[in-house]
py3Dmol code that shows the C-alpha trace and the ligand (Angstrom):
import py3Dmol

protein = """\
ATOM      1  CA  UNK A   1       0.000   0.000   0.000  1.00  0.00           C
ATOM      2  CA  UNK A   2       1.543   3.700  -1.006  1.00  0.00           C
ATOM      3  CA  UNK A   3       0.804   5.832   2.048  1.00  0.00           C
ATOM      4  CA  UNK A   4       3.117   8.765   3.537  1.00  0.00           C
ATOM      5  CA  UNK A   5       6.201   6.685   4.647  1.00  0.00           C
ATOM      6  CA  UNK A   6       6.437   5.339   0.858  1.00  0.00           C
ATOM      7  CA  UNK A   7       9.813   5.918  -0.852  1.00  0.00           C
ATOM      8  CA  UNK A   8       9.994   6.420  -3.982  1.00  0.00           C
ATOM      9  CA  UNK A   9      12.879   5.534  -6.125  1.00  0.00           C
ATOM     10  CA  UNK A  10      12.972   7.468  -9.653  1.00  0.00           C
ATOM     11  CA  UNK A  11      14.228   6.792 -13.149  1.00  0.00           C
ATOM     12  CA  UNK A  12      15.303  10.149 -14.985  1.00  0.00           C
ATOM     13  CA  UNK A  13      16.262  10.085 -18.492  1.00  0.00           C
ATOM     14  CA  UNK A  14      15.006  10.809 -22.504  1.00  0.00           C
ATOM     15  CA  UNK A  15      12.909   8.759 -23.685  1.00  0.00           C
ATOM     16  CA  UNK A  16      12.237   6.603 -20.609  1.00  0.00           C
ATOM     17  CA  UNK A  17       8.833   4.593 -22.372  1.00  0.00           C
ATOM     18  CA  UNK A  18      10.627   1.473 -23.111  1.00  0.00           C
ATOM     19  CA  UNK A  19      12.515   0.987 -19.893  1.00  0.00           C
ATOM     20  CA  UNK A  20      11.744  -2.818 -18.168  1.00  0.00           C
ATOM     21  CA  UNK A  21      13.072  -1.236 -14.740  1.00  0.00           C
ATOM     22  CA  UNK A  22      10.179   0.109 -13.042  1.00  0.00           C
ATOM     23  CA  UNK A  23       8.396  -3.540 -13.050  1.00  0.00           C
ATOM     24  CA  UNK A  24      11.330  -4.637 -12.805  1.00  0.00           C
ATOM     25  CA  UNK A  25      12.111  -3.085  -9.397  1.00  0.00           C
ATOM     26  CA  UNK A  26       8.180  -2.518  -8.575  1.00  0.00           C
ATOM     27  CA  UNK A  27       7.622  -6.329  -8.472  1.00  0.00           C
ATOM     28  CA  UNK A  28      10.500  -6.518  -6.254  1.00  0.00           C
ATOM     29  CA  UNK A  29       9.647  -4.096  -3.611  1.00  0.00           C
ATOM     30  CA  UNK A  30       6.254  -5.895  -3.614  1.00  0.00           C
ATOM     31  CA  UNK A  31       8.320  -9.655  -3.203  1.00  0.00           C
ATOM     32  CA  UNK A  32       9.903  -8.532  -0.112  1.00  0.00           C
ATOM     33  CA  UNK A  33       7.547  -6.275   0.838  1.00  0.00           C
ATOM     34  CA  UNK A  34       8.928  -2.855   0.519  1.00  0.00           C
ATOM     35  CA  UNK A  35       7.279   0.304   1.182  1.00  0.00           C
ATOM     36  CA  UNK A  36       9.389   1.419  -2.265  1.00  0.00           C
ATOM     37  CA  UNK A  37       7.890   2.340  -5.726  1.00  0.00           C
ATOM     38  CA  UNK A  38       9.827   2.991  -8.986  1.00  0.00           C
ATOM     39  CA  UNK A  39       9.078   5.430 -11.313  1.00  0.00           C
ATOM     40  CA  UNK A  40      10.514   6.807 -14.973  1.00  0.00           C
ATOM     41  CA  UNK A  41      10.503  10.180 -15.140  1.00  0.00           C
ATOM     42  CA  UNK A  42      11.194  11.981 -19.172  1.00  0.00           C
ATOM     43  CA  UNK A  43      13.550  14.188 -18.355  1.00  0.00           C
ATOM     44  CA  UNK A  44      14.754  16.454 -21.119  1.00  0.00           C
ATOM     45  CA  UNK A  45      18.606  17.600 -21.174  1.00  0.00           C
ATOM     46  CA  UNK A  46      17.961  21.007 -20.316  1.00  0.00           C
ATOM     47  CA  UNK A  47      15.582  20.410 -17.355  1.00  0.00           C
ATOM     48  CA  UNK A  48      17.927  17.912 -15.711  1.00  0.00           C
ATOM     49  CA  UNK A  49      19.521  20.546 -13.217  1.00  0.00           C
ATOM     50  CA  UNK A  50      15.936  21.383 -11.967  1.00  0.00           C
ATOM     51  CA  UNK A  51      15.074  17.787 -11.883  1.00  0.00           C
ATOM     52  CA  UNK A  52      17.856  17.325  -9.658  1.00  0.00           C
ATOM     53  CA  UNK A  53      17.118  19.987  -7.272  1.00  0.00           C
ATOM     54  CA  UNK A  54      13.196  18.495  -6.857  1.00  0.00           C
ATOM     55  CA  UNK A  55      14.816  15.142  -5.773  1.00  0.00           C
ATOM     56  CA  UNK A  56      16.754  17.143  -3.004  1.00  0.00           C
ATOM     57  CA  UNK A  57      13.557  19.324  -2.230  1.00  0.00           C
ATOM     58  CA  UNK A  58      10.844  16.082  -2.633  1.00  0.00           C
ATOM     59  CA  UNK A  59      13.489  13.483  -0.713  1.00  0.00           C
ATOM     60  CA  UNK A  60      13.533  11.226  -3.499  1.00  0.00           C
ATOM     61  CA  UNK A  61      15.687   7.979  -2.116  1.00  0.00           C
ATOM     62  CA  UNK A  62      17.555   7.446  -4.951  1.00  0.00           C
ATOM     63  CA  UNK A  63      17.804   6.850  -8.896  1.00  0.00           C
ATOM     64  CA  UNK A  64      18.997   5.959 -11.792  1.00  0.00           C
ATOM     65  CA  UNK A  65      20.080   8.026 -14.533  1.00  0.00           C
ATOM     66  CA  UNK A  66      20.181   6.547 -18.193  1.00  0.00           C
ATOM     67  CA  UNK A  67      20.960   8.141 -21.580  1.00  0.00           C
ATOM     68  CA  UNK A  68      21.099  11.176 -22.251  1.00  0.00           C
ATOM     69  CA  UNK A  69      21.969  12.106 -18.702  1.00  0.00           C
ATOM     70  CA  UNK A  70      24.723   9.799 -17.629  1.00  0.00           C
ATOM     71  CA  UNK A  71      27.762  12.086 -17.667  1.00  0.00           C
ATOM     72  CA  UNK A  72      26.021  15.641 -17.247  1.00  0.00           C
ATOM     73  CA  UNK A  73      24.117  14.606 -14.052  1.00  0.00           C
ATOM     74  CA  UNK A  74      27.680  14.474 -12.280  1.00  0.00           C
ATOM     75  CA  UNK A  75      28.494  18.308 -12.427  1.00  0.00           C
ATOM     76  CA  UNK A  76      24.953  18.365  -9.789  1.00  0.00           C
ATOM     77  CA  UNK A  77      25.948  15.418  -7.734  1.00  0.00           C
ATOM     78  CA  UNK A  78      27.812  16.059  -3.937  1.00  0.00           C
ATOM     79  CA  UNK A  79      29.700  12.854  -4.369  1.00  0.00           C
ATOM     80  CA  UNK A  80      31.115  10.041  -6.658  1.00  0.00           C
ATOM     81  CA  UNK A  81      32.460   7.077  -6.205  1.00  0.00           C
ATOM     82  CA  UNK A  82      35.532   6.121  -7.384  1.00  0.00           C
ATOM     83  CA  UNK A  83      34.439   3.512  -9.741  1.00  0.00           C
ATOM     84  CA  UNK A  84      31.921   6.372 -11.568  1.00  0.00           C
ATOM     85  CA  UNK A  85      34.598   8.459 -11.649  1.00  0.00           C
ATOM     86  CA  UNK A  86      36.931   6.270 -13.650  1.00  0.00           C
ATOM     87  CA  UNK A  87      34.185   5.203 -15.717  1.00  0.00           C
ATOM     88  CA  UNK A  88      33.127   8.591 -16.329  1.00  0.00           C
ATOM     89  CA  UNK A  89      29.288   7.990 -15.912  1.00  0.00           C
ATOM     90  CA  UNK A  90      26.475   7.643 -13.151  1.00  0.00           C
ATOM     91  CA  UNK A  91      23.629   5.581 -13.656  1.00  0.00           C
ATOM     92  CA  UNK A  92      22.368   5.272 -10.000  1.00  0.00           C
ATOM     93  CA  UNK A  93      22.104   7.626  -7.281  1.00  0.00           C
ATOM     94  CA  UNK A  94      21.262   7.549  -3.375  1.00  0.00           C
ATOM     95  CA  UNK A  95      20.098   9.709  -1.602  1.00  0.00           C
ATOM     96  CA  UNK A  96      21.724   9.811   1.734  1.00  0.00           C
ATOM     97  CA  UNK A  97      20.336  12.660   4.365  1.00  0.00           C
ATOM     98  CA  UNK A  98      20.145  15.069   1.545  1.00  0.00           C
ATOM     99  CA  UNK A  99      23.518  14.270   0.227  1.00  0.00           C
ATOM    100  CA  UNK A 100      23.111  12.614  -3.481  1.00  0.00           C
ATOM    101  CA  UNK A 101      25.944  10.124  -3.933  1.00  0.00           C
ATOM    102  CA  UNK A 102      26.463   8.809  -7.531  1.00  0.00           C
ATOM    103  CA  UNK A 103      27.619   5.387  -8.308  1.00  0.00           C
ATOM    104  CA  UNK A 104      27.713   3.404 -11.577  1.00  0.00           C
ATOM    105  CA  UNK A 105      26.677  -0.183 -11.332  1.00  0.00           C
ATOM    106  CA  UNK A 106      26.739  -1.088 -14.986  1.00  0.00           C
ATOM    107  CA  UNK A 107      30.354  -2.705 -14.864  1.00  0.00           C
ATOM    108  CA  UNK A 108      29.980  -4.661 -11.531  1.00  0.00           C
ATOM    109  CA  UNK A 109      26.499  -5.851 -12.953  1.00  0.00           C
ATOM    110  CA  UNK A 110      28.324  -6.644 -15.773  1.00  0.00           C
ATOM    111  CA  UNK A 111      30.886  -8.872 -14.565  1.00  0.00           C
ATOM    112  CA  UNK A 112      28.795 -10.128 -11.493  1.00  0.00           C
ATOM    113  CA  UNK A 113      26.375 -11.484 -14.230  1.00  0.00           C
ATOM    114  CA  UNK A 114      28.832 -12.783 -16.388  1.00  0.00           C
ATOM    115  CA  UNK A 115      30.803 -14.547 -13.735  1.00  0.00           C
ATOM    116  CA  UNK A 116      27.506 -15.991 -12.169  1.00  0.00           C
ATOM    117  CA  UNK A 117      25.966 -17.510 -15.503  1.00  0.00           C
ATOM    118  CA  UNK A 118      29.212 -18.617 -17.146  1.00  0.00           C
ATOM    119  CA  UNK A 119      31.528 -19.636 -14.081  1.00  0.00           C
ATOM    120  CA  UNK A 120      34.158 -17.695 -15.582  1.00  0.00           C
ATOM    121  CA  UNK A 121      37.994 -17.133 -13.451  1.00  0.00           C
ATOM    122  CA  UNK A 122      38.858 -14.025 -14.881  1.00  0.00           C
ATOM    123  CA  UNK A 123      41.924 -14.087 -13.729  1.00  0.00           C
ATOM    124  CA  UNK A 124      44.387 -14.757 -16.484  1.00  0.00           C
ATOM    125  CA  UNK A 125      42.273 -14.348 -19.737  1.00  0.00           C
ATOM    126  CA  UNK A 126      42.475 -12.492 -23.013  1.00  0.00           C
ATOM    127  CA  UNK A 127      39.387 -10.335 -23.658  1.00  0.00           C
ATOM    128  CA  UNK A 128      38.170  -9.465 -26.710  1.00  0.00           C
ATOM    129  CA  UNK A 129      36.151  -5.905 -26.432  1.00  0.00           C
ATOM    130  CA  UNK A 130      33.926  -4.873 -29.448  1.00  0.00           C
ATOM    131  CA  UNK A 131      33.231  -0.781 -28.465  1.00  0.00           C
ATOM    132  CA  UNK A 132      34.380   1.771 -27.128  1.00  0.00           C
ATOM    133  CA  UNK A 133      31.463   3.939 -25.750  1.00  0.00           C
ATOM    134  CA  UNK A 134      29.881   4.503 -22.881  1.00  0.00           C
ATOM    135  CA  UNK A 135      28.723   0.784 -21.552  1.00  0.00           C
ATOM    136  CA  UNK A 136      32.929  -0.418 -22.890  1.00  0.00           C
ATOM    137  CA  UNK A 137      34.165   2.017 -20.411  1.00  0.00           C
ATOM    138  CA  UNK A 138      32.005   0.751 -17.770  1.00  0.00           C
ATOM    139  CA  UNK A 139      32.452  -2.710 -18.293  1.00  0.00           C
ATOM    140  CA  UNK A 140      36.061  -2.097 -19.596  1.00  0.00           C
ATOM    141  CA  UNK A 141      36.914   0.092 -16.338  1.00  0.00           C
ATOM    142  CA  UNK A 142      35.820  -2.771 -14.403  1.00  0.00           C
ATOM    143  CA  UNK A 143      36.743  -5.907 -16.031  1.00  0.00           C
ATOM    144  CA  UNK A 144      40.663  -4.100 -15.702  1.00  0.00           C
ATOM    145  CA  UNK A 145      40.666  -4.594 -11.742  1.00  0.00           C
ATOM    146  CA  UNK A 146      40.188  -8.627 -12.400  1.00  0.00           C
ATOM    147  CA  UNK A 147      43.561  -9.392 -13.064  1.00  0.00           C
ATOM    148  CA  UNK A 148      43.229 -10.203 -17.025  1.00  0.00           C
ATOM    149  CA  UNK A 149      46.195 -10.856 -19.271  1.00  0.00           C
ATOM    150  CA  UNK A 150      45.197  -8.620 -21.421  1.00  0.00           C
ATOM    151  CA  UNK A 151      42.128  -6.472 -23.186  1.00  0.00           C
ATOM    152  CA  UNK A 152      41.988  -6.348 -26.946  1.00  0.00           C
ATOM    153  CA  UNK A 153      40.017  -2.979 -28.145  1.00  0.00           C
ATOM    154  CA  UNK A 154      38.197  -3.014 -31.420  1.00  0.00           C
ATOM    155  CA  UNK A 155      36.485  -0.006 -32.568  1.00  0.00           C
ATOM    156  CA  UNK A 156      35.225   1.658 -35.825  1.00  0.00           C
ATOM    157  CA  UNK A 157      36.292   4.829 -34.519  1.00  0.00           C
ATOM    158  CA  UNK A 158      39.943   4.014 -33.624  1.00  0.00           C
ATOM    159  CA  UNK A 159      40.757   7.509 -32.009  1.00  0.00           C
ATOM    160  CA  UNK A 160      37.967   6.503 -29.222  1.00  0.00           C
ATOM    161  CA  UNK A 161      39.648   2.946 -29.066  1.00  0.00           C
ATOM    162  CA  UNK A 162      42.869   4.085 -27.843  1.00  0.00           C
ATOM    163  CA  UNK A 163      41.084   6.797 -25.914  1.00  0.00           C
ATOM    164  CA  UNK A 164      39.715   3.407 -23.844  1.00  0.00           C
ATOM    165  CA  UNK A 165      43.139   1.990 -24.142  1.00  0.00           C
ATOM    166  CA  UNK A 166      44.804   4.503 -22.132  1.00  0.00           C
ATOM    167  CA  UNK A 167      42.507   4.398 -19.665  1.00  0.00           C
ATOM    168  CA  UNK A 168      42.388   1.216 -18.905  1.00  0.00           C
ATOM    169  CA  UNK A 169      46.322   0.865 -20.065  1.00  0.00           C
ATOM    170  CA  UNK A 170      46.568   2.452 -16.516  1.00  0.00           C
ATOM    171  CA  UNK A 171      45.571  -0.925 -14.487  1.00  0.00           C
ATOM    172  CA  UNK A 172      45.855  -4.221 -16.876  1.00  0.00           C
ATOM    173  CA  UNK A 173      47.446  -4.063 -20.690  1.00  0.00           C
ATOM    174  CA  UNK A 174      45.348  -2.785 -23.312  1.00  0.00           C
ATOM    175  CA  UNK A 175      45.615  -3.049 -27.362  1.00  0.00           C
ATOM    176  CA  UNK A 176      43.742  -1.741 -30.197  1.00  0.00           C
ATOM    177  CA  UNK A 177      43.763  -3.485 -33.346  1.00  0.00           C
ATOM    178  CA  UNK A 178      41.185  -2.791 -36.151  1.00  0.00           C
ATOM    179  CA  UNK A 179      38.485  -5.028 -37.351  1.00  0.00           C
ATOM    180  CA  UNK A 180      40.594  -6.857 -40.558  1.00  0.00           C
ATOM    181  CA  UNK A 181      42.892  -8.194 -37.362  1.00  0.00           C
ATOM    182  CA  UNK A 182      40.232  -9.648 -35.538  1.00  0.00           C
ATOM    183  CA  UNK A 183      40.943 -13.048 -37.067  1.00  0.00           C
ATOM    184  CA  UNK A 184      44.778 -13.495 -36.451  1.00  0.00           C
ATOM    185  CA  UNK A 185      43.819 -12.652 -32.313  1.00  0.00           C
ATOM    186  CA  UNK A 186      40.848 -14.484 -32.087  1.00  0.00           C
ATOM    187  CA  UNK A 187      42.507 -18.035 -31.271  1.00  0.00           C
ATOM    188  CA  UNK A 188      43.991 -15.993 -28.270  1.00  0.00           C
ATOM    189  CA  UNK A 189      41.350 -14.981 -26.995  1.00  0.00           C
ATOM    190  CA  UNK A 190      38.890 -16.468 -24.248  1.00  0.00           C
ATOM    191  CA  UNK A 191      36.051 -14.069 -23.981  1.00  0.00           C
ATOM    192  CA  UNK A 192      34.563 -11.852 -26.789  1.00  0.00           C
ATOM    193  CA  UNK A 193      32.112  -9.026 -25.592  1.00  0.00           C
ATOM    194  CA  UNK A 194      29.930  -7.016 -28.093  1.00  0.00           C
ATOM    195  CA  UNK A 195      29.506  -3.759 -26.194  1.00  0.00           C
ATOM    196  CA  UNK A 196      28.308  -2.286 -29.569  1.00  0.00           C
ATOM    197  CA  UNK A 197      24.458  -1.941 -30.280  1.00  0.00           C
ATOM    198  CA  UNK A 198      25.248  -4.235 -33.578  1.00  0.00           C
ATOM    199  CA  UNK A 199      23.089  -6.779 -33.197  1.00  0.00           C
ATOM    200  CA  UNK A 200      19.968  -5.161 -31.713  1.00  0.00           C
ATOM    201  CA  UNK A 201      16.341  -4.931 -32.688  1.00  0.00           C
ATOM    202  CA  UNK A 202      15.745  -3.984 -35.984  1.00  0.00           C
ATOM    203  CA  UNK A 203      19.373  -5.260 -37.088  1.00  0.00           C
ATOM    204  CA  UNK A 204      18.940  -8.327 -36.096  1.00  0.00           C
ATOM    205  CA  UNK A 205      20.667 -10.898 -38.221  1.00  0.00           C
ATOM    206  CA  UNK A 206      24.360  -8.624 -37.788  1.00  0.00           C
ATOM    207  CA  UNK A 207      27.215  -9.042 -36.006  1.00  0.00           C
ATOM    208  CA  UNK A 208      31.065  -7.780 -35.564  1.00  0.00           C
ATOM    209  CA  UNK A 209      32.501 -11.169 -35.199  1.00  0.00           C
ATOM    210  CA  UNK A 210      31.992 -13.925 -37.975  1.00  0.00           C
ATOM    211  CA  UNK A 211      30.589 -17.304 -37.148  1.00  0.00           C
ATOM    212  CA  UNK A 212      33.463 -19.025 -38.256  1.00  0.00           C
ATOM    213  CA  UNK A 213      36.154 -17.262 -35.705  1.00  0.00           C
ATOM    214  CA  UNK A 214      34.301 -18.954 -32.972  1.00  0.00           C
ATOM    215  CA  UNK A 215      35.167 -22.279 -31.271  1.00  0.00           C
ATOM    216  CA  UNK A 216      34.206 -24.137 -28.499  1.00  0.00           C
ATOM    217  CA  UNK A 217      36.849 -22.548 -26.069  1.00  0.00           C
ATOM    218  CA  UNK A 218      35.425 -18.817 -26.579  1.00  0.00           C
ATOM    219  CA  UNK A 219      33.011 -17.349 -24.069  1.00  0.00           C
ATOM    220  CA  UNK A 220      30.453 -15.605 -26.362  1.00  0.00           C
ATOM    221  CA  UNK A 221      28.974 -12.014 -24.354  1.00  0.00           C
ATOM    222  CA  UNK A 222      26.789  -9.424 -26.026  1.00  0.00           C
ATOM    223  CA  UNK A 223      25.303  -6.411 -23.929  1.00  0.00           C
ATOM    224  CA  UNK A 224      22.517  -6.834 -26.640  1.00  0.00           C
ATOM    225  CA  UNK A 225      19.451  -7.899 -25.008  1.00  0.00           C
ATOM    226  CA  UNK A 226      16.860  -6.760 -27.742  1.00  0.00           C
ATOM    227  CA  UNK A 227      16.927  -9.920 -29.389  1.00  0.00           C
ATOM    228  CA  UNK A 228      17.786 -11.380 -26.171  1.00  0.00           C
ATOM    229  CA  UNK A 229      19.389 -14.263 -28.676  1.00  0.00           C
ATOM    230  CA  UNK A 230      21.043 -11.684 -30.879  1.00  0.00           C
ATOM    231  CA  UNK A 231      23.004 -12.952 -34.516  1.00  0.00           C
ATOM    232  CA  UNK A 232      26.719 -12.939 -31.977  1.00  0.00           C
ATOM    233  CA  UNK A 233      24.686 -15.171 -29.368  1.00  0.00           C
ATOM    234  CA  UNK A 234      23.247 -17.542 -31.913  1.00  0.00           C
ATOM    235  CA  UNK A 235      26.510 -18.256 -34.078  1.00  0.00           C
ATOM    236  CA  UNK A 236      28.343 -19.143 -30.407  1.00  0.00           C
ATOM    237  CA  UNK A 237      25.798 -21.279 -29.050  1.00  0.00           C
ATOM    238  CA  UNK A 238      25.951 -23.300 -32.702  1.00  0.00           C
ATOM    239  CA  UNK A 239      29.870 -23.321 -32.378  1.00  0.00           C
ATOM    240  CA  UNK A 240      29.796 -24.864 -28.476  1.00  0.00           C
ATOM    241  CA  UNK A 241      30.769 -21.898 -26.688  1.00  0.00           C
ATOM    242  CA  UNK A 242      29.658 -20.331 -23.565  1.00  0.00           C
ATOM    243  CA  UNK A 243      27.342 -17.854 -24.303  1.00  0.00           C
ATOM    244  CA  UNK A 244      26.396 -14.624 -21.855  1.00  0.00           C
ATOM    245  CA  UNK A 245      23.405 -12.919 -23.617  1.00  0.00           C
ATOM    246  CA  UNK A 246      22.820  -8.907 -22.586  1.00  0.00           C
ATOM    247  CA  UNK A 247      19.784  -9.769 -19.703  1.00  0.00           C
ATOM    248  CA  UNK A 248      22.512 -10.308 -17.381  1.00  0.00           C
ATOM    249  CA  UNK A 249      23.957  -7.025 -17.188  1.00  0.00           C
ATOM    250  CA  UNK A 250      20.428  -5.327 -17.165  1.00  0.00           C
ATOM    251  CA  UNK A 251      19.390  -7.811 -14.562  1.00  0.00           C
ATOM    252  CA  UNK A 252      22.424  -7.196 -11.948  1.00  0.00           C
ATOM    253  CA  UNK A 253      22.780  -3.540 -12.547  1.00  0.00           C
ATOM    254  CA  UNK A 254      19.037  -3.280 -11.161  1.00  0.00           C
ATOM    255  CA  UNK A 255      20.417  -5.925  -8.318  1.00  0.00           C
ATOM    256  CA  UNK A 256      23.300  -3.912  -7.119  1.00  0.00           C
ATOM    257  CA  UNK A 257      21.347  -0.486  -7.275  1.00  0.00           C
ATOM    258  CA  UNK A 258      18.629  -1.687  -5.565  1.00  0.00           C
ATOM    259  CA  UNK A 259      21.006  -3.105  -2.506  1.00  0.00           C
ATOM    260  CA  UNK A 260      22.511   0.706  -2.547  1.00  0.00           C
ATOM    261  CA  UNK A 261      18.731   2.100  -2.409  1.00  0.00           C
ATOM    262  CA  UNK A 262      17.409  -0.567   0.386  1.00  0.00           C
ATOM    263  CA  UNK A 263      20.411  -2.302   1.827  1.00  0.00           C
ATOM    264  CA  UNK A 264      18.797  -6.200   0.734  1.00  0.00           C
ATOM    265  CA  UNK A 265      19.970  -8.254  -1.966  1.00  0.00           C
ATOM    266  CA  UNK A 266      17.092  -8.699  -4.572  1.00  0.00           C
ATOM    267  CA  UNK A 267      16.501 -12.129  -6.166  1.00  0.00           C
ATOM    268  CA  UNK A 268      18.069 -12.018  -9.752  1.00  0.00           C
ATOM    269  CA  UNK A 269      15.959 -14.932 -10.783  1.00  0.00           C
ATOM    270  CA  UNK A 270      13.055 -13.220  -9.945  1.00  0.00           C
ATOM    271  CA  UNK A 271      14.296  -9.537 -11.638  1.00  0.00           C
ATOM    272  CA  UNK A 272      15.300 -11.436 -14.704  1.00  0.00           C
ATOM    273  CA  UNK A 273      11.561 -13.149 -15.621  1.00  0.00           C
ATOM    274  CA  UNK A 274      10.332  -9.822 -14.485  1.00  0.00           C
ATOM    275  CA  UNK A 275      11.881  -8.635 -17.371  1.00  0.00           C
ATOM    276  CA  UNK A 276      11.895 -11.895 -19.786  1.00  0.00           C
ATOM    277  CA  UNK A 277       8.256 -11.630 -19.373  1.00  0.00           C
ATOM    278  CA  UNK A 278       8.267  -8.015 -20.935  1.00  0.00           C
ATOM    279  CA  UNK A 279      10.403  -8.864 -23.198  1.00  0.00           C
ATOM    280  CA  UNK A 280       8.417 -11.644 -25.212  1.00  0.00           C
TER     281      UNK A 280
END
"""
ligand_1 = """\
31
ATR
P 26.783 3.048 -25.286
O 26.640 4.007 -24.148
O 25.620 2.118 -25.437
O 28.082 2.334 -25.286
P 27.795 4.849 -27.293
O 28.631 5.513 -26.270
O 27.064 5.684 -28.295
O 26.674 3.945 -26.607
O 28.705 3.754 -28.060
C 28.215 2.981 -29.108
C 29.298 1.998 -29.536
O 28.783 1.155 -30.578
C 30.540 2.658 -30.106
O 31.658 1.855 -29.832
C 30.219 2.655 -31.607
O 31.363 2.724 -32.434
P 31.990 4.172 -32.859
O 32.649 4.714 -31.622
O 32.979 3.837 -33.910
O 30.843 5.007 -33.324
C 29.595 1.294 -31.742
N 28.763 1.138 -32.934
C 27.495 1.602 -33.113
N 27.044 1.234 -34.339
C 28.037 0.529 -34.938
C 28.183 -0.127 -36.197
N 27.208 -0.139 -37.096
N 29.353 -0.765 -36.456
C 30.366 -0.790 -35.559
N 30.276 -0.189 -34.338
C 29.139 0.459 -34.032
"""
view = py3Dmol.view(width=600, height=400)
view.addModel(protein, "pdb")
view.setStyle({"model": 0}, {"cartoon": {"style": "trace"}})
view.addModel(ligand_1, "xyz")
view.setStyle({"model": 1}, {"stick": {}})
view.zoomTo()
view.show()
């Protein structure tokens, strides 16, 4: 029931209609019976500093912040964590006393979901990232504090590749090579991420990474969740690799803000038909 001690937990962004996180979160709060509510709020670029102040003014408990917002939100924020900072990007805030504290969640969801549905031990592998935008820093920025050998940057715009590189050149070694090379690295490599929105609903049916580069060995992971079985997914589950479709990320990004907004640990299971559900 929504009565005066209700929090309310917002989404800001442009266009918010097709975002799966409020149910997502709602049926959550409900689960464990949580005087929360979720909602999306269309917020347009140039009414984001106002939007900000009415979270301080209403006590909103917290948010999350997707495109366009993710990088100007941080000029109104009071702090950041370290991990947002690196990345560059907020895309969930609390709201502590008054005090709005940005994190970003997208890289640990990232590589909490991948390590939960493939069983991967990062430690010591060659990755393979395709992008180098916003969600390649995040999961880029984190993937470099897992002890890796060694991540491989592809990206049609090479100046933004090496951009990445020298960021993340700064904790684990970091490469660019351009798209004609993939195929002399691939055998080295052990997981191949598509951070890229090639792939995704209505180009279904493309991918970066041809069907025959892949082998059994390779973990197959595309952010991609719209197919959730996009082209990348599909030509690594017929070659007998691992495959880590985009769900995953969505799924533990939501898990890991909503532990910053409540202090419980959702069920993923439970987040991720949530969304399956809305989804087909
Ligand atoms: P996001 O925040 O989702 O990462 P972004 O910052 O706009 O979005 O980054 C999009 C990424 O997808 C970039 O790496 C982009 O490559 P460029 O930097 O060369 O533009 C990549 N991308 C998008 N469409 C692509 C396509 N058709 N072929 C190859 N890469 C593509």
């Amino acid at each position: 029931m929504i009565n005066s001690e209700t929090q309310l937990i917002a989404l800001i962004g442009h266009p918010v209609i097709h975002s799966k996180s409020p149910q997502m979160h709602n049926v959550m709060f409900e689960k464990l019976g949580l005087n929360y509510r979720y909602i999306a709020f269309d917020v347009k670029k140039e009414q984001l500093e106002q939007a900000i102040t009415g979270i301080k003014a209403l006590n909103i408990r917290g948010l999350n912040v997707t495109i366009p917002h993710k990088v100007n939100v941080m000029r109104y924020l009071d702090e950041i964590s370290s991990e947002a900072k690196e990345i560059g990007a907020v895309n969930t805030i609390v709201n502590q006393n008054g005090i709005l504290i940005g994190y970003n969640t997208d890289g640990e969801g990232y590589v909490r979901s991948l390590i939960e549905e493939t069983g991967v031990k990062l430690a010591g592998k060659m990755v393979l990232l395709l992008g180098a935008g916003g969600a390649a820093r995040a999961i880029g920025v984190t993937l470099s504090k897992h002890s890796l050998k060694e991540i491989v940057i592809v990206n049609r715009d090479i100046e933004k590749a090496k951009e990445l590189q020298r960021k993340l050149g700064k904790n684990i070694p970091s490469s660019v090579i351009t798209t004609s090379q993939i195929k002399y690295f691939i055998d080295k490599i052990d997981i191949i991420i598509n951070t890229t929105s090639v792939g995704m609903y209505p180009n279904t049916g493309e991918s970066l990474i041809k069907q025959e580069w892949i082998s059994s060995n390779h973990i197959i992971s595309d952010i991609v969740y719209n197919p959730i079985v996009t082209q990348l997914i599909l030509d690594g589950h017929q070659k007998g690799a691992k495959i880590h479709s985009g769900l995953g990320m969505f799924v533990y990004q939501g898990v890991i803000a909503f532990e910053k907004w409540t202090g419980i640990t959702p069920d993923p299971r439970i987040m991720r038909e949530t969304v399956l559900d809305l989804l087909t």
